[in-house]
N, C-alpha and C positions, 0 to 999 in steps of 0.2 A: 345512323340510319340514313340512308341515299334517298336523298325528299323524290316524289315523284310531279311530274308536270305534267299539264294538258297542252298540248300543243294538235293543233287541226285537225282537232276530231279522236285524237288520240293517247292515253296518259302513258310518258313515257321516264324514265331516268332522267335526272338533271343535266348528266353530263352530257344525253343525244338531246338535248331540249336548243337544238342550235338555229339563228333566224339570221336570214340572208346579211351581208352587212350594203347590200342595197334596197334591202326594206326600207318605208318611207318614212316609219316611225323611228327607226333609229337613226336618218336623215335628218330629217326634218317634224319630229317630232308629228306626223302627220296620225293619228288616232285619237281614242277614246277610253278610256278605264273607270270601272268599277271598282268602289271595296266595299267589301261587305262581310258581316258577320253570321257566321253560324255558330250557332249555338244549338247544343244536345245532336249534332246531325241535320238541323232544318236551319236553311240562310233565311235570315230576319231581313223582312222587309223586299223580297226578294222581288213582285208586282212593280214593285216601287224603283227599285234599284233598274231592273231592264229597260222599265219605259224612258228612265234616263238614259240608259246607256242608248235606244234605240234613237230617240230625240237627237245624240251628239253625232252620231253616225247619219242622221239624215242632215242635219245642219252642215256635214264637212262633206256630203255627198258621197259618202263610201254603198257601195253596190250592197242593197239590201241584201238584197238575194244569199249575198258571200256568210250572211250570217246564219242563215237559216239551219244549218246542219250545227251550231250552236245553240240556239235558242231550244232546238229538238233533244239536244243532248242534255241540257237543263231542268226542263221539263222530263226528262228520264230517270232525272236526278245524279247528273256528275257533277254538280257542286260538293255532294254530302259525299260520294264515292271518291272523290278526291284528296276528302280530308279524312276519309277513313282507310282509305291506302296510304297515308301518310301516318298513320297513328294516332290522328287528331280526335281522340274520342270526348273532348272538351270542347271548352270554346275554342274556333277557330278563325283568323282573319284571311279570306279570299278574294285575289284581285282577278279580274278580269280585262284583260288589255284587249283592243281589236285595232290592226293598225291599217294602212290601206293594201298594206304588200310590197313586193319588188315593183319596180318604177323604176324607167329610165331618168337619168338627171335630168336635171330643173326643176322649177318648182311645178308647171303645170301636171296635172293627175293624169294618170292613163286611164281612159275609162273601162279599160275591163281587168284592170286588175281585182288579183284574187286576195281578199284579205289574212291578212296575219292572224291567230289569233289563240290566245294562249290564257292558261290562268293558273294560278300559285295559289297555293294552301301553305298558311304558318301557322306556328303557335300562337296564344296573345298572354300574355304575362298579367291575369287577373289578379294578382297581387299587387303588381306597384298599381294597376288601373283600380283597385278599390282604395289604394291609400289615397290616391288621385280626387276618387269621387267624393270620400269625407274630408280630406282636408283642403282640398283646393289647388289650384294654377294661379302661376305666374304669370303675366304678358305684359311686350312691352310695343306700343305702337310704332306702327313706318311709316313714311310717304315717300312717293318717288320708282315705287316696286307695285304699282296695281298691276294683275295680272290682263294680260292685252284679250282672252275671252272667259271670263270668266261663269259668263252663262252656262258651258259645257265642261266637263270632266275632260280637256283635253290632255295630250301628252305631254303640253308645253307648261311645264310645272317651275323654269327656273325663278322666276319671284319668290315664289311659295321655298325655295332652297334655298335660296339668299335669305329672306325675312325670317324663315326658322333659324342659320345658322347667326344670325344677329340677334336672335331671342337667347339663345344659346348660349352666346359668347357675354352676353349680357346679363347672365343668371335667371334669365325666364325661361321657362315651358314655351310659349309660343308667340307668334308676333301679329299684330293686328292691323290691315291693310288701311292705308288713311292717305285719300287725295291731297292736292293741293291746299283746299279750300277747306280740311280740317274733316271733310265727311270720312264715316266708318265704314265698312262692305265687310269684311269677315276674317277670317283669319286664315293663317297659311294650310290649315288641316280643319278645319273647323267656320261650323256660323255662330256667330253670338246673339245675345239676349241682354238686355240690362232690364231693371226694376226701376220703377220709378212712380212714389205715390202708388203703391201696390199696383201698377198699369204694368206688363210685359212688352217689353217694346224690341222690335231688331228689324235692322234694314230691309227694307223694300226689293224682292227683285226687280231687275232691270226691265225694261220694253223688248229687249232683244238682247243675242249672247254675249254682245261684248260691254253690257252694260253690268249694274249689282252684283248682287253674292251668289253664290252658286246655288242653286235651288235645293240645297240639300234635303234627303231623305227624310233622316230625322228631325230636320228643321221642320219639314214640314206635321212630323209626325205631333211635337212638341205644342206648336199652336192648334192642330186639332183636338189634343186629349185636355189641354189644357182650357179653349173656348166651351167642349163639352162638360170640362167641369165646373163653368163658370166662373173662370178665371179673366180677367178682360186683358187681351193680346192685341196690339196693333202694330202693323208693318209699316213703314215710316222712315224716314230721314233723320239718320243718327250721328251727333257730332261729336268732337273728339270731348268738348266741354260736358257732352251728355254721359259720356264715362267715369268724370270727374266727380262730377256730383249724383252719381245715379246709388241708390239703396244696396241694391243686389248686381251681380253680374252672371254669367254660366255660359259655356259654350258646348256646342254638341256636334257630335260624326255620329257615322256606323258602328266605331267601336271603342270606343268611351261612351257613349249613352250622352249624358248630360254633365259633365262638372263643372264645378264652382270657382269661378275666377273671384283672386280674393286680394289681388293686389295689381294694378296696372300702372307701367313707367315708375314704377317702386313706388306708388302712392297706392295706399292701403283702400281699397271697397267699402266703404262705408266702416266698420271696426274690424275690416281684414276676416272675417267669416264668414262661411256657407248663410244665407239668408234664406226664412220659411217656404219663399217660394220658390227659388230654385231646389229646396227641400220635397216640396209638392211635386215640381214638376221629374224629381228624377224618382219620384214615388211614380205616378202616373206611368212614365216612362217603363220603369224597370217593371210593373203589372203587366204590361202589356208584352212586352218582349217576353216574358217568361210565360205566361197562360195563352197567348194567342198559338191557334193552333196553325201555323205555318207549313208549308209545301215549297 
């Protein structure tokens, strides 16, 4: 089956799904992307996911305006029309890319450029990701690969390619971002959480974008269902020794939910299994995605 695309405003074949090769985002990495999950037909978290997307696009100064026949098309519901022309009657994973446009060379932006902007509907392989969610990931930390803005979902994702393919090569699932100075930020696809003395703890965001973890979605969702359930959550200053000796571990996106990190740098998680509270939290978690009545 010939997957179909969105491309400006319009869902077309992959093969005509063609962008300038003086777009700026495949220059210069000049944009902003989404991923996100639909599931039954309705994108989880979808409020959430835009206002980031809107946030990185006013941060890199891309012409509101250019969005607006997206945002309208969203709201009409060509997320779910996307993955339903594709066959996607399951879960589905959907990116949403918006880049600044064609641009003449150099770095400086044009300012009235027209933005790119495209989105992809895939499969997601809820098999290996349930094997995932009970028995656990791997990771092994990095330093020397922090991502230069981290605060936005930008296009410039080579750390996060480098540090997965060193997780990789390594026998891990995923690699976890570590300054000079031994502090933690988050991982190449993912935020984390460690346990410690039943407290949930994960790094702080930053002041601004090019500081902390990325303000993820479900990050954020995790410390709200979790403080509502009276769970005690603080964001804080995580070091690489606080990995070491911490109880539990879990990291979560848009489309894994929550899983259980159960070994890091080949040293075992407290006895190398899912711990209660990350048990809790992807309980809370998965309640929610599945009975919340989403649009």
């Amino acid at each position: 089956m010939m997957r179909l695309v969105y491309l400006n405003g319009r869902i077309v074949p992959e093969t005509r799904a063609s962008v300038s090769v003086f777009d700026r985002g495949f220059n210069y990495g000049d944009g902003v992307f989404e991923t996100l999950l639909v599931k039954g037909g309705r994108p989880v978290y979808l409020k959430e996911h835009l206002k980031r997307l809107k946030e990185g696009i006013k941060i890199l100064g891309i012409p509101a305006a250019g969005v607006k026949g997206l945002m309208r098309d969203i709201k009409d519901g060509a997320i779910a029309a996307l993955a339903g022309k594709n066959g996607l009657k399951g879960d589905a994973n959907v990116k949403i890319i918006v880049t600044r446009g064609v641009g003449p060379g150099g770095h400086a932006p044009k300012k009235d450029a027209v933005p790119t902007i495209v989105m992809i509907a895939r499969p997601i392989d809820e098999n290996a990701l349930s094997i995932s969610r009970e028995k656990g990931i791997r990771a092994v930390t990095v330093n020397g690969l922090m991502p230069s803005l981290p605060g936005i979902k930008s296009l410039n994702y080579l750390p996060n390619i480098i540090g997965k393919d060193i997780a990789l090569r390594s026998g891990a699932d995923e690699a976890i971002f570590m300054d000079k100075d031994g502090i933690i930020s988050e991982g190449t696809s993912s935020n984390i959480f460690i346990v410690k003395n039943s407290v949930i703890l994960t790094p702080a965001l930053g002041k601004g974008p090019s500081e902390g973890p990325l303000p993820g979605v479900v990050r954020e969702a995790v410390i709200r269902l979790a403080k509502k359930r009276g769970l005690k959550v603080k964001e804080t200053t995580v070091h690489k020794k606080d990995l070491y000796g911490c109880d539990e571990a879990f990291l979560t996106n848009s489309i894994i939910g929550a899983v259980p990190l159960i070994e890091i740098d080949k040293r075992p998680v407290k006895d190398g299994r899912p711990g209660p509270l990350t048990r809790a939290v992807q309980g809370l978690l998965g309640a929610e995605i599945g009975r919340k009545p989403l649009k």
